[in-house]
C-alpha positions in Angstrom: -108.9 -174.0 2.7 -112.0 -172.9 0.8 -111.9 -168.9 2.2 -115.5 -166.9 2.1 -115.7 -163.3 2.3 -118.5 -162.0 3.7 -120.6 -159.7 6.1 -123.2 -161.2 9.3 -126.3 -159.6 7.8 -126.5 -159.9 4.0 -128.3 -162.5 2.7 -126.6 -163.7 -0.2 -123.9 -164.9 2.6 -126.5 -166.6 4.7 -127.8 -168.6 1.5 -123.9 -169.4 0.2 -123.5 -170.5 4.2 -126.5 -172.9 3.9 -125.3 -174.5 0.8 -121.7 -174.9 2.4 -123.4 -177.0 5.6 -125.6 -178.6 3.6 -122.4 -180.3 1.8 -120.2 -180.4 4.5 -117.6 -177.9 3.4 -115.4 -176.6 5.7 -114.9 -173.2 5.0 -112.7 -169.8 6.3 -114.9 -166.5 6.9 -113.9 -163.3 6.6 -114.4 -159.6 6.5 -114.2 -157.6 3.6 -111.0 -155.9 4.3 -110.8 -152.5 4.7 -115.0 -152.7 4.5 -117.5 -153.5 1.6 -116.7 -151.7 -1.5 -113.4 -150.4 -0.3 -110.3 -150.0 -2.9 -108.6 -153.2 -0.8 -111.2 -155.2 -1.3 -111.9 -154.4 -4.9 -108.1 -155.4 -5.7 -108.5 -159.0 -4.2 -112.2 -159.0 -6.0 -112.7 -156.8 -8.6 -116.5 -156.5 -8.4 -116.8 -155.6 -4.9 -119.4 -158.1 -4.5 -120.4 -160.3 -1.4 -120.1 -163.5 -1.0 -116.9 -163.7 -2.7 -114.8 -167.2 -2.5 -111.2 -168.0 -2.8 -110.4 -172.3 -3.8 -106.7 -173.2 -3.8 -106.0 -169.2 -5.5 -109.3 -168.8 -7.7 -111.1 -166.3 -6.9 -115.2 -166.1 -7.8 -118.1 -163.9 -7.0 -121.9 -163.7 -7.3 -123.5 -165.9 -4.9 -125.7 -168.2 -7.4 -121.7 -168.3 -9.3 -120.0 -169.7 -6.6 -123.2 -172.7 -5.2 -123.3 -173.8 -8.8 -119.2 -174.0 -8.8 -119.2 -175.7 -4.7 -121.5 -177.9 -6.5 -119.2 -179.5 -9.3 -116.3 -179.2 -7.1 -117.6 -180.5 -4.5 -119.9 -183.7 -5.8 -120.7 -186.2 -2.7 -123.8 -183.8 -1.7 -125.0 -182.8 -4.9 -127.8 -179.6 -4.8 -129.0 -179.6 -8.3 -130.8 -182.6 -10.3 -129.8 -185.0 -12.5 -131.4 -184.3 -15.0 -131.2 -181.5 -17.8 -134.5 -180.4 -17.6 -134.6 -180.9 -13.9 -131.7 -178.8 -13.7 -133.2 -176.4 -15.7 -136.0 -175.6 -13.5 -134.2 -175.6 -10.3 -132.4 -172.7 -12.3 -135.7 -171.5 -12.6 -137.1 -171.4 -9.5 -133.6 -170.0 -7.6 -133.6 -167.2 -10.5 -137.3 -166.4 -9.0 -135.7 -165.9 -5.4 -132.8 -164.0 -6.9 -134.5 -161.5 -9.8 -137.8 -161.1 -8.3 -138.7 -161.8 -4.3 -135.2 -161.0 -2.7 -135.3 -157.8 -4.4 -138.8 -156.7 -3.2 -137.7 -157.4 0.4 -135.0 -155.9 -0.2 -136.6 -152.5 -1.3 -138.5 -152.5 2.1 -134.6 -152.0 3.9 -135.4 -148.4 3.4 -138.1 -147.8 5.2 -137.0 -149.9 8.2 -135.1 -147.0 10.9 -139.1 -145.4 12.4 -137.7 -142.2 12.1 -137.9 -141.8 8.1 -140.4 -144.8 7.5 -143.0 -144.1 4.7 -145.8 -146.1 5.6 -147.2 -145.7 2.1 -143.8 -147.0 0.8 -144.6 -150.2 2.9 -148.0 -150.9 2.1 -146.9 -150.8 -1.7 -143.8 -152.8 -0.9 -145.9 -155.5 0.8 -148.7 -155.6 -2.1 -145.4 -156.2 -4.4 -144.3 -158.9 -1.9 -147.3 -161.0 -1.9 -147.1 -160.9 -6.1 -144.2 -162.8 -5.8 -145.3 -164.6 -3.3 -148.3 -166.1 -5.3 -146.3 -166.3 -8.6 -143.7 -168.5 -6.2 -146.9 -170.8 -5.1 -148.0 -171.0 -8.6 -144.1 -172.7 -9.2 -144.1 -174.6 -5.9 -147.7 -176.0 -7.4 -145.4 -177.1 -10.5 -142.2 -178.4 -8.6 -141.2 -181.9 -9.0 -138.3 -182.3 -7.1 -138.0 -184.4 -4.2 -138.9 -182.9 -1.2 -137.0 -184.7 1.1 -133.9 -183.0 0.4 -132.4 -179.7 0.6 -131.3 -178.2 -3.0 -129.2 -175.4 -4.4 -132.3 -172.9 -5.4 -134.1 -173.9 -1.5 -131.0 -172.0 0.2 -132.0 -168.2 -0.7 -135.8 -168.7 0.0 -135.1 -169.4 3.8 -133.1 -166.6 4.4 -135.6 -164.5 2.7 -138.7 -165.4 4.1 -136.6 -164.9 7.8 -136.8 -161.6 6.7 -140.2 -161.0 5.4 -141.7 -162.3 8.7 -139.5 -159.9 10.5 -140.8 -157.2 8.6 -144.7 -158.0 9.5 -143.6 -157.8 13.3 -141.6 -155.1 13.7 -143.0 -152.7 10.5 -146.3 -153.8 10.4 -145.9 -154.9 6.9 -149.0 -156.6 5.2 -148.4 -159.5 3.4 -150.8 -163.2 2.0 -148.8 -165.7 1.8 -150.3 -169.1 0.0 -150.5 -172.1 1.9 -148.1 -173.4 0.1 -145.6 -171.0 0.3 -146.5 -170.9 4.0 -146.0 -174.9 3.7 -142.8 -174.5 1.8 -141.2 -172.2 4.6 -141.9 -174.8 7.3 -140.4 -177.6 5.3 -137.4 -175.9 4.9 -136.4 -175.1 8.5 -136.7 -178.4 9.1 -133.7 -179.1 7.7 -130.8 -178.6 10.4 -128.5 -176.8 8.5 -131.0 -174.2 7.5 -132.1 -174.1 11.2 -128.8 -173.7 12.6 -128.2 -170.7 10.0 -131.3 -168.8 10.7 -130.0 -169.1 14.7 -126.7 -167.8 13.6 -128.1 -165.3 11.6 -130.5 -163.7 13.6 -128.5 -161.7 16.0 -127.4 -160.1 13.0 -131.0 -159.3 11.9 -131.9 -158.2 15.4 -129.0 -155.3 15.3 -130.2 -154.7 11.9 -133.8 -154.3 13.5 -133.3 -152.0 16.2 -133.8 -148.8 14.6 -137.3 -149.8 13.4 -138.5 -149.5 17.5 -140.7 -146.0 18.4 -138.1 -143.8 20.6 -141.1 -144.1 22.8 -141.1 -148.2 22.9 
């Protein structure tokens, strides 16, 4: 049995989760034991990151790591292209969610809880945001890969842009998004398994979100 450690709200899991639907893998999920980052958890995976997978006794982390791995092992759904250079760009294009837009969402967790939020610190995070935004609709305008089907660098986007709309309704965050980003983000709920993920993920984000509401609302 293919065992996944990982937490309800972080993304990473949510993409790794898509990708495992996606392919039809049955899968084991678990919490970190004795919590994320913990001395027990660091002895079964020495990074402490999350997801972390376990396959018939190996043991691999990183989320991007472990898709690319499912992908060989697991070859009846494949998620990246046939091609080298196809391959290459997928690469591409998931290393844009990973290195560039995840990590400007991410930098808005901060200022989420009302209490401390630094509505400067939002503004600037959402000008940041819609950089990468553009620079991913400047890509999409590029992509050649067949739209009909779900692939291994589409599995982080949907998580993330799940959160970036959060953000503009519950922290006022400003943020232009291209049509064809916009476009993009509709295609991909569309796929079942992405759908069924977001609905299984957003109580998760909901809890996460509470602390952003007024003591007054």
């Amino acid at each position: 049995m293919l065992r996944i450690y990982s937490v309800p709200v972080a993304v990473y899991c949510a993409k790794l989760r898509i990708l495992l639907r996606y392919k039809s893998i049955a899968f084991e999920q678990l919490q970190p034991p004795g919590g994320y980052g913990s001395n027990e958890y660091r002895a079964i995976v020495p990074s402490g990151n999350l997801p972390a997978m376990i396959h018939d006794g190996f043991m691999l982390s990183d989320s991007e790591a472990i898709a690319e791995y499912l992908d060989e092992a697991f070859p009846d759904v494949p998620m990246l292209p046939d091609t080298i250079k196809l391959r290459a760009k997928a690469r591409e294009f998931s290393r844009s969610h990973d290195t560039r837009l995840e990590p400007a969402v991410r930098a808005i967790y901060p200022q989420v809880a009302f209490a401390t939020r630094d509505a400067n610190a939002v503004k600037a995070g959402g000008a940041l945001i819609t950089k990468h935004l553009n620079s991913l609709g400047l890509l999409l305008s590029m992509n050649s890969f067949d739209t009909d089907r779900l692939w291994l660098c589409d599995c982080g986007f949907a998580v993330t842009f799940a959160w970036i709309t959060a953000f503009e309704d519950t922290l006022g965050l400003s943020v232009e998004w291209p049509q064809n980003v916009r476009d993009y983000a509709t295609r991909l709920q569309r796929f079942q398994v992405v759908a069924d993920e977001l609905a299984d993920y957003k109580p998760a984000m909901d809890a996460y979100l509470e602390k952003a509401k007024s003591p007054q609302a």
